[in-house]
Every structure is written in C-alpha cells, then in structure tokens.
MDAnalysis code that builds the backbone (N, CA, C; Angstrom):
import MDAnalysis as mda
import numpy as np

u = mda.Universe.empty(213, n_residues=71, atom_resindex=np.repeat(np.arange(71), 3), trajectory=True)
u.add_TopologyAttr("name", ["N", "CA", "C"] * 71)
u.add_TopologyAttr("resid", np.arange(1, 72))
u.add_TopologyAttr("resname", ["UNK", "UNK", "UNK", "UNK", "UNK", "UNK", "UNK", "UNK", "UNK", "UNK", "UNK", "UNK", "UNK", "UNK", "UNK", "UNK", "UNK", "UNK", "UNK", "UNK", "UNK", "UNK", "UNK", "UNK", "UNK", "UNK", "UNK", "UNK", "UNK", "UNK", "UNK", "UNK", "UNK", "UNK", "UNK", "UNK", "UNK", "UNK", "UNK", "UNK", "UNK", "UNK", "UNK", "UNK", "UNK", "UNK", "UNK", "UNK", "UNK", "UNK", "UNK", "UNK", "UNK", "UNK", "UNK", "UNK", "UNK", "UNK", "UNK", "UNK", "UNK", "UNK", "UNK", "UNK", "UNK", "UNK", "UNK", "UNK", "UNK", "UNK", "UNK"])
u.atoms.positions = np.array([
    [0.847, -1.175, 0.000],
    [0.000, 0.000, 0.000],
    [0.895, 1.240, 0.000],
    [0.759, 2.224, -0.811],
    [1.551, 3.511, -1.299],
    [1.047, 4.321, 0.184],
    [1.531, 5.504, 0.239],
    [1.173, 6.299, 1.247],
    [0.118, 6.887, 1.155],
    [-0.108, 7.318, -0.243],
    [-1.443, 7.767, -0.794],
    [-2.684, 6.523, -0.684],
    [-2.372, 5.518, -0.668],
    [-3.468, 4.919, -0.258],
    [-3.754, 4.744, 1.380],
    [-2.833, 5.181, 1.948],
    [-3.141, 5.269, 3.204],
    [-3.806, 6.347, 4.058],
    [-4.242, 7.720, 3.623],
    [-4.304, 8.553, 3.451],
    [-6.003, 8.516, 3.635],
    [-6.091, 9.470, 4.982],
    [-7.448, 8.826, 5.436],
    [-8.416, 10.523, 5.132],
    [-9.411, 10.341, 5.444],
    [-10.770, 11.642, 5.327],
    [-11.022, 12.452, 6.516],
    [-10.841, 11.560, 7.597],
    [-10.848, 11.724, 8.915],
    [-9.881, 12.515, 9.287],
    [-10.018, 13.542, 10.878],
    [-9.200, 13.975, 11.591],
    [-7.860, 13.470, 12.062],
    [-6.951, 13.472, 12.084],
    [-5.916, 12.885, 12.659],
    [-5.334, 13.605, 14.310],
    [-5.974, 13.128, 15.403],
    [-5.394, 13.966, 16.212],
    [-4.146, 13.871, 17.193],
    [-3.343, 14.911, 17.585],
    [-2.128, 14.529, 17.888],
    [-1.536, 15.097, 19.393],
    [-1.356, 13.789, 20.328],
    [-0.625, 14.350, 21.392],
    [0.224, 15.427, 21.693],
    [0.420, 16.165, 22.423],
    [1.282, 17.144, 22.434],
    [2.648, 17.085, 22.308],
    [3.177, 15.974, 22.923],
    [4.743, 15.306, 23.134],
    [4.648, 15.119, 21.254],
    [3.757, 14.735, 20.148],
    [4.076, 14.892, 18.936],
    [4.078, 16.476, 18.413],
    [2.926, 16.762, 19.094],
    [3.252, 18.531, 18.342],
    [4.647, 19.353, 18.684],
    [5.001, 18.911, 19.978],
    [5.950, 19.882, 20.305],
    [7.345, 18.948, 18.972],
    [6.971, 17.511, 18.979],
    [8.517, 16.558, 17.950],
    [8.338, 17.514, 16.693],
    [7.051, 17.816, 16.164],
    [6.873, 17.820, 14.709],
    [7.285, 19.328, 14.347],
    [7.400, 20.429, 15.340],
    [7.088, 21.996, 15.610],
    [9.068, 22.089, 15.553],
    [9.421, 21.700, 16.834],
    [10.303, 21.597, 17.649],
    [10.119, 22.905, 19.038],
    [8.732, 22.939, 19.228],
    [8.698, 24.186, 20.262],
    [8.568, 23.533, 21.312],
    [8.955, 24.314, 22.640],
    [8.754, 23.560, 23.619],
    [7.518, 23.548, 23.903],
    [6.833, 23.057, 25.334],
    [6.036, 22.569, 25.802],
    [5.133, 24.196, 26.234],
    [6.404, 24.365, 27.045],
    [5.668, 26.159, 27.765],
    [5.839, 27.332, 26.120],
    [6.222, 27.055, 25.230],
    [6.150, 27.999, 24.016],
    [4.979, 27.803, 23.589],
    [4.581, 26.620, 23.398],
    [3.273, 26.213, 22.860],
    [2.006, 26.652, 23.389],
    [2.485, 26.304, 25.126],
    [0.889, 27.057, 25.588],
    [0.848, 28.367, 25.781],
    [2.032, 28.883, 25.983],
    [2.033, 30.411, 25.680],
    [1.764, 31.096, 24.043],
    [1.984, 30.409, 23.034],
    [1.554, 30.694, 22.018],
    [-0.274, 30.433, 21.805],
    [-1.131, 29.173, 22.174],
    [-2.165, 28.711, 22.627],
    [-2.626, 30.089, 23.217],
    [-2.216, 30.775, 23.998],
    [-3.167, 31.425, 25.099],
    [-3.123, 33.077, 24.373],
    [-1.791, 32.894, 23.788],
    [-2.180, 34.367, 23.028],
    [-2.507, 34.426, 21.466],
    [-2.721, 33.526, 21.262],
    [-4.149, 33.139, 20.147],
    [-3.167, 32.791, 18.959],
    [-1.951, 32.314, 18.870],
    [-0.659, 32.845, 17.828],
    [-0.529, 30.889, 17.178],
    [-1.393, 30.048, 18.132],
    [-1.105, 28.427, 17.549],
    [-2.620, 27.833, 17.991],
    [-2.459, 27.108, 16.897],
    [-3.600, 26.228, 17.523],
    [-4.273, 25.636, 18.543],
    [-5.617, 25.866, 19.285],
    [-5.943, 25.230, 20.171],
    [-5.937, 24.041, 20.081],
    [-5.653, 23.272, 21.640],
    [-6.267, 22.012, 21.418],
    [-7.434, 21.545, 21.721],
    [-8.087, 20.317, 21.197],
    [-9.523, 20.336, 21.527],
    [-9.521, 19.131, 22.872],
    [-10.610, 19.142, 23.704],
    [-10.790, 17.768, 24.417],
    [-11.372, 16.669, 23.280],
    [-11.070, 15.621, 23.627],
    [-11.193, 14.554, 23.071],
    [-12.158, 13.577, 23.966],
    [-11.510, 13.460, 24.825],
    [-12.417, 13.149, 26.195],
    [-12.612, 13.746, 27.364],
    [-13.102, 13.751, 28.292],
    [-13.007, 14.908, 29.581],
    [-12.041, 14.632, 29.987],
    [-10.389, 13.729, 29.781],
    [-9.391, 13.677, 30.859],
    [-8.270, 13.707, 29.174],
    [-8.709, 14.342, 28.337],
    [-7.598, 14.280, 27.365],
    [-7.995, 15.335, 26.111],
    [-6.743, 16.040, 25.895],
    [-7.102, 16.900, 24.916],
    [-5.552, 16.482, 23.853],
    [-6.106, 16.981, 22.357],
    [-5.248, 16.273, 21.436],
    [-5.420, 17.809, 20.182],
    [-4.597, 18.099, 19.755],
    [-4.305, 18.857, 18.446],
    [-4.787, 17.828, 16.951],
    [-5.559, 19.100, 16.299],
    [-5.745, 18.591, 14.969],
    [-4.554, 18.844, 14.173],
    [-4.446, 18.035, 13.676],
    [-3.185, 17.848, 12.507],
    [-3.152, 18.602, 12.005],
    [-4.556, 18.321, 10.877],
    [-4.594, 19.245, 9.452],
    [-4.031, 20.960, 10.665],
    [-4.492, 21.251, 11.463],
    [-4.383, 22.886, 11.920],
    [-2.783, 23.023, 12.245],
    [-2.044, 22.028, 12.654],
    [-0.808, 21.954, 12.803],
    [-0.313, 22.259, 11.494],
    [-0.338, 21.740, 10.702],
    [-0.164, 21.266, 9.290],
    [-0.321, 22.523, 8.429],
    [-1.208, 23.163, 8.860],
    [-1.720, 25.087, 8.480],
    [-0.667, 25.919, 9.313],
    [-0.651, 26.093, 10.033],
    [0.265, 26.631, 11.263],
    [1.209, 26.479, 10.507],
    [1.807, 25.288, 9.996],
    [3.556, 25.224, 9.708],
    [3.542, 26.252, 8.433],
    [2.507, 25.625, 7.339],
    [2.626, 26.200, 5.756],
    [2.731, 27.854, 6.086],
    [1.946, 28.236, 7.101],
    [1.515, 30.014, 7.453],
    [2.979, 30.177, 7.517],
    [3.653, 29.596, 8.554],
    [5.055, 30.477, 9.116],
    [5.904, 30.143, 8.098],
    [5.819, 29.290, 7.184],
    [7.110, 29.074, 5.974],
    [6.235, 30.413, 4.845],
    [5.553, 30.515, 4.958],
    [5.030, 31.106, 3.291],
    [5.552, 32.884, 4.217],
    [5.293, 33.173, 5.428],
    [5.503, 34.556, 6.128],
    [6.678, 34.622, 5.640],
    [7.638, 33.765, 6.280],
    [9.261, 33.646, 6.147],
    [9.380, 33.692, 4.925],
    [8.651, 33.116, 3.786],
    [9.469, 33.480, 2.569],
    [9.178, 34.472, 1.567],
    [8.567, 35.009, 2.304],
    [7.700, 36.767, 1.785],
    [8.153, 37.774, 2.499],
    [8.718, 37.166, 3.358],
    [9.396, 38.666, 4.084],
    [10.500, 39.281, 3.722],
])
C-alpha cells in the first residue's frame, strides 16, 4: 500500500509530546503561544484528554514558511 493509499478523510489527532517533535517548540512555548491566540488550540477529546488537529498543525507550519518566505 503507497502512502497515498493510506491517506485517510478523517481527523488525525495529535498528542502534544508529537506537536511539540513535529514543531520543535517547547512545551511552555506552545501554551504560551495557545493562550495568546498565535497556535492552535487544542480540543478535548475526552473529559481527561485533549489532542491537536493535525490538518491545523499542518496550516500553522505552511503560514510560518510562506511569512518567512515573503518577508
């Protein structure tokens, strides 16, 4: 199976210990970015767990490369 066939419709949502691997920001950058509106919230998932949407991660990154390469 190609990657493209793996390649789902659905949300993909992602622990934080992955957002901060995939970003490289730390833990306290993140929620300080979170709180002043500058990164994605995360959503609850269940009442004892909250998880980041990908695709918004995934937006977040393209935003700060396309800023950086227009500036």
């Amino acid at each position: 199976m190609s990657d493209q066939d793996a390649k789902t419709d659905y949300p993909v949502f992602l622990p934080l210990d992955e957002v901060i691997r995939r970003t490289s920001l730390s833990r306290s950058t993140i929620h300080n970015m979170v709180a002043a509106g500058e990164f994605p919230k995360p959503i609850k998932v269940t009442p004892n767990r909250a998880a980041y949407v990908e695709a918004e991660i995934i937006a977040w990154q393209a935003a700060i490369i396309s800023r950086c390469r227009t500036a």
